[in-house]
N, C-alpha and C positions, 0 to 999 in steps of 0.2 A: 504494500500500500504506500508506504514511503516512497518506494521509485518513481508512482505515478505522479504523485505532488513534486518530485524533482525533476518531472520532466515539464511540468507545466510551468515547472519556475524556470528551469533551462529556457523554453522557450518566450513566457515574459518577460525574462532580462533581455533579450537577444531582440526584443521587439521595443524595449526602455531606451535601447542602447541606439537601436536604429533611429526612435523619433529623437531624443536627446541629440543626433548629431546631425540630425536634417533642423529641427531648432537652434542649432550652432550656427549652423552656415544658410540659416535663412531660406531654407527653399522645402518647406512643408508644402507638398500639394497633397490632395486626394489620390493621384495615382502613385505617388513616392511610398505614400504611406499604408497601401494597400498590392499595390501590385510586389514590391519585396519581400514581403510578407506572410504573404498570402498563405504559403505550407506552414508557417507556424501555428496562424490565424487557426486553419483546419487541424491542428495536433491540437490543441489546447482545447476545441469544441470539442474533438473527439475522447481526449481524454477527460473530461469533465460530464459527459453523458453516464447514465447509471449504469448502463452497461457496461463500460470499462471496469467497473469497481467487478467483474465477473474475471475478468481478464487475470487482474492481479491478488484475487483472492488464495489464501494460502491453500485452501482443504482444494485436496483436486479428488475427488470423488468417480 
């Protein structure tokens, strides 16, 4: 269970880091900020769905 929350934190830093340095150098748009992204965007919905929590459960029955 731990792994999945460090993967969504992996991937929210990595998305911090992005707009943090499109905010640096002034050139935030819509498509900067979504088209880069975009696979992270999809890991972090996916891993935050209920189902996932099936994925990383310990009992494998």
């Amino acid at each position: 269970m731990r792994l999945r929350w460090a993967i969504v934190a992996v991937h929210l830093s990595m998305i911090g880091a992005t707009i943090l340095d499109l905010a640096l150098f002034s050139t935030v748009t819509w498509k900067a900020l979504l088209g880069s992204q975009i696979l992270a965007y999809a890991v972090i919905v996916l891993f935050l769905m209920p189902s996932a929590q099936r994925w990383f459960s310990k009992s494998r029955a």
